[in-house]
N, C-alpha and C positions, 0 to 999 in steps of 0.2 A: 504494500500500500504506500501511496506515496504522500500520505498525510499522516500528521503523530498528533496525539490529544495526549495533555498534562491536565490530572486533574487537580484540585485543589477546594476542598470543602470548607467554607466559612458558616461561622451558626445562621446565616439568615442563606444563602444561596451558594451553590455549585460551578465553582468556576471551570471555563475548559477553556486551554487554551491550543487551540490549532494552528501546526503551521505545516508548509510543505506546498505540493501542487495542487490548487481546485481541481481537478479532473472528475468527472459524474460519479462514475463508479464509487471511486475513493470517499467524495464525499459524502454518497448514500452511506456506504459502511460508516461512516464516521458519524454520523446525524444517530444511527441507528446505535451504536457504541456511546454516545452520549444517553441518550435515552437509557442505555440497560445501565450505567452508573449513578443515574438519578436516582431510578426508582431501585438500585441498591440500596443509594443514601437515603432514600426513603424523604424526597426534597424535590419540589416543583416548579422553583427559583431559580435558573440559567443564565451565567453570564457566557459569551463569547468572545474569548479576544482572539479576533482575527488578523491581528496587525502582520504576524508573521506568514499567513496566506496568501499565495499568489493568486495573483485576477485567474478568473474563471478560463479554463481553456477555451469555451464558447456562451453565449448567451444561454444555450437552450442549458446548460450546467448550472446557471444561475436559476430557469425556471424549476430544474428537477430538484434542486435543492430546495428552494420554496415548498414544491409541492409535497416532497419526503417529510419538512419540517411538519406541516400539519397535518401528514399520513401519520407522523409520531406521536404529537403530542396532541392531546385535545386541548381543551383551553382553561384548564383547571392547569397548564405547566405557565409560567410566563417568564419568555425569553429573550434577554436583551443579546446584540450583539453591537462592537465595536471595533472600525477598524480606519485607516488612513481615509479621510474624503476624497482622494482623490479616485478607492477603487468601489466607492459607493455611486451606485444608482436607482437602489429601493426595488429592483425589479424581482430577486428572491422575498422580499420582505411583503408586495405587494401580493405574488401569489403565494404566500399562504398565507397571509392577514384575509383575502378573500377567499381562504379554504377552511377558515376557522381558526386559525391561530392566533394567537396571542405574542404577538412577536415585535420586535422593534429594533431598525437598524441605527445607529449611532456613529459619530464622527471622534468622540471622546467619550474616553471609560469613565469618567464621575459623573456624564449627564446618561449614560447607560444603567449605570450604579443606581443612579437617584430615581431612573423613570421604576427602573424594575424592585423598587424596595418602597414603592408610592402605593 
């Protein structure tokens, strides 16, 4: 795989930090590998710092990843994620916010922190 997830559990949420190459594949298993460590920690509260991820190898990688995210979580999980503005475009974040998720993309980890603990 060519994406790594570091986790790290704080008393209010589940931090994962991913880095490596976007690629679909990879990041299905990884979306799906966060999810089975949540509901280890028995925690519904996800941060993602994306910062160390490369841009998606194509668009349709940014849409599968939206749509994986709300195949995963219903909306009982809420997940912020954060990473450089310049590889943000809300296009993952838009298809699964209209798939039912609970999700939120960010430019900065304290206004990620703060939406997701609001």
């Amino acid at each position: 795989m060519n994406i790594s997830i570091e986790f790290n559990k704080t008393p209010k949420y589940l931090v994962a930090k991913v880095s490596g190459r976007w690629l679909t594949t990879d990041a299905l298993e990884s979306i799906e590998a966060i999810k089975n460590e949540a509901n280890t920690q028995k925690i519904n509260h996800i941060l993602l710092d994306l910062q160390d991820l490369s841009l998606p190898d194509n668009e349709m990688t940014r849409f599968f990843s939206g749509e994986k995210i709300s195949n995963a979580f219903d909306y009982s999980f809420k997940i912020a994620a954060y990473s450089q503005r310049e590889k943000i475009n809300r296009f993952a974040e838009t298809v699964a916010v209209n798939r039912g998720a609970n999700f939120k993309v960010f430019d900065c980890e304290s206004d990620a922190i703060n939406w997701l603990q609001s």
